[in-house]
C-alpha positions in Angstrom: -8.4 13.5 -38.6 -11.5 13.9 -36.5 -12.5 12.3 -33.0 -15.0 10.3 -35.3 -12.5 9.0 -37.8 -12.1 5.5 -36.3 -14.4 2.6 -35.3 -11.9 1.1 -32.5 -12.1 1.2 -28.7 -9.1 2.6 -28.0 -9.1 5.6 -30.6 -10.6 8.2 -28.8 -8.3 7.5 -26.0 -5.5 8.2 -28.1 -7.0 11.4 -29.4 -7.3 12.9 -26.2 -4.0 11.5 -24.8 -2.4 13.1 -28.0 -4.8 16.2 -28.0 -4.0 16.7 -24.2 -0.6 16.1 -24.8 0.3 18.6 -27.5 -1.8 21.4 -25.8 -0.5 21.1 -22.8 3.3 20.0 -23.4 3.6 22.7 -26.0 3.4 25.6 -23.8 5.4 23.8 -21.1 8.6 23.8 -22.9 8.2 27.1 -23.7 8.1 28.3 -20.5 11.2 26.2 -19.3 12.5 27.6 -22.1 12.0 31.1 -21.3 11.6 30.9 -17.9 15.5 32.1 -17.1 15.1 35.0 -19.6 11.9 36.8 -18.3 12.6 38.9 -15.4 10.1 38.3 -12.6 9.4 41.5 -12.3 9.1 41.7 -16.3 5.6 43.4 -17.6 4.8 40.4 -19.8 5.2 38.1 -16.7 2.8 40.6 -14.8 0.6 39.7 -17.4 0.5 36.6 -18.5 0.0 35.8 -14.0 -3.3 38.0 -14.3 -4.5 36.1 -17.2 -3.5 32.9 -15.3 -5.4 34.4 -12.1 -8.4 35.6 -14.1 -8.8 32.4 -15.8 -8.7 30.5 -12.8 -11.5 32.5 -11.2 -13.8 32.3 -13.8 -13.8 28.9 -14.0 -14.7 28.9 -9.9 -17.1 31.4 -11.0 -18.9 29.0 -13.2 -18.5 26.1 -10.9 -20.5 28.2 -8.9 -23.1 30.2 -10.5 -23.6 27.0 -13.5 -22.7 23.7 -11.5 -23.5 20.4 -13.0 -24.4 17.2 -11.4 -24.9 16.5 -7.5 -23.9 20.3 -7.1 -26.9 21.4 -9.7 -29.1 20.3 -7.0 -28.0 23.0 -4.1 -29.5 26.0 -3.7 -26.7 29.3 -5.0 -26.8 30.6 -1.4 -24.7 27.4 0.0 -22.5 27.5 -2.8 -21.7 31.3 -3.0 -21.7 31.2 0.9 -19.1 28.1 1.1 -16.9 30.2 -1.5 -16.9 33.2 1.2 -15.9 30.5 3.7 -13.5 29.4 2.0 -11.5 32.4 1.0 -12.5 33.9 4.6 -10.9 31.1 6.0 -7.5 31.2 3.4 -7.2 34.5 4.7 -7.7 34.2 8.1 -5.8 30.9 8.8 -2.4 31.0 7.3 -3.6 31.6 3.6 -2.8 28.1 3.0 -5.1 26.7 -0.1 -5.9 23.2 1.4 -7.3 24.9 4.5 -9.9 27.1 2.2 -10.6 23.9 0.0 -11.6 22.1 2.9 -13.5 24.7 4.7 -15.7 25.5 1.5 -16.0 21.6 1.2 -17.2 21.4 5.1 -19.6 24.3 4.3 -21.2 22.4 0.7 -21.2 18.9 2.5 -23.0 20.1 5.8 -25.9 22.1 3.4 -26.1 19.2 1.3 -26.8 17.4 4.3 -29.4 19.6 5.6 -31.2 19.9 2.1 -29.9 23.4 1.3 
């Protein structure tokens, strides 16, 4: 069956409900499952955090570098430079994660606001 297969309103918000659903779920219970029987200090666990890690930053990485929308418009320079913000101020300020967001956020709004 194909996102296409249907003519109703509500079909291809079942699709994705069921397509998100059995992507995501899937993996989930796997990982309860296993999660008492991997050691945390366990070579496969090592890994499968650096994939996690590494696909994380490539999706910033293309926020970035190939933005769409309101963010298309600003120049690479306020975005890369509100990234360094950010993580500078992670670092610097507790590395607490809400504190970066918000300071790479201050950095894109104040740009935007300016034109940059």
């Amino acid at each position: 069956m194909t996102f296409d297969a249907l003519d109703s309103w509500w079909w291809p918000f079942l699709f994705i409900l069921v397509g998100g659903w059995l992507a995501t779920d899937a993996w989930r219970f796997l990982g309860v499952y296993l999660g008492d029987r991997i050691a945390e200090d366990s070579d496969l666990l090592v890994l499968v955090r650096a994939v996690a890690t590494a696909l994380v930053a490539a999706v910033i990485g293309n926020l970035i570098v190939f933005p769409s929308g309101v963010l298309a418009e600003t120049a690479l320079a306020l975005r890369i430079g509100a990234a360094i913000v950010g993580f500078a101020a992670y670092l610097c300020l507790g590395r607490k994660v809400l504190v970066g967001i918000v300071a790479a956020e201050a950095i894109l709004l104040a740009g935007m606001s300016f034109g940059l």
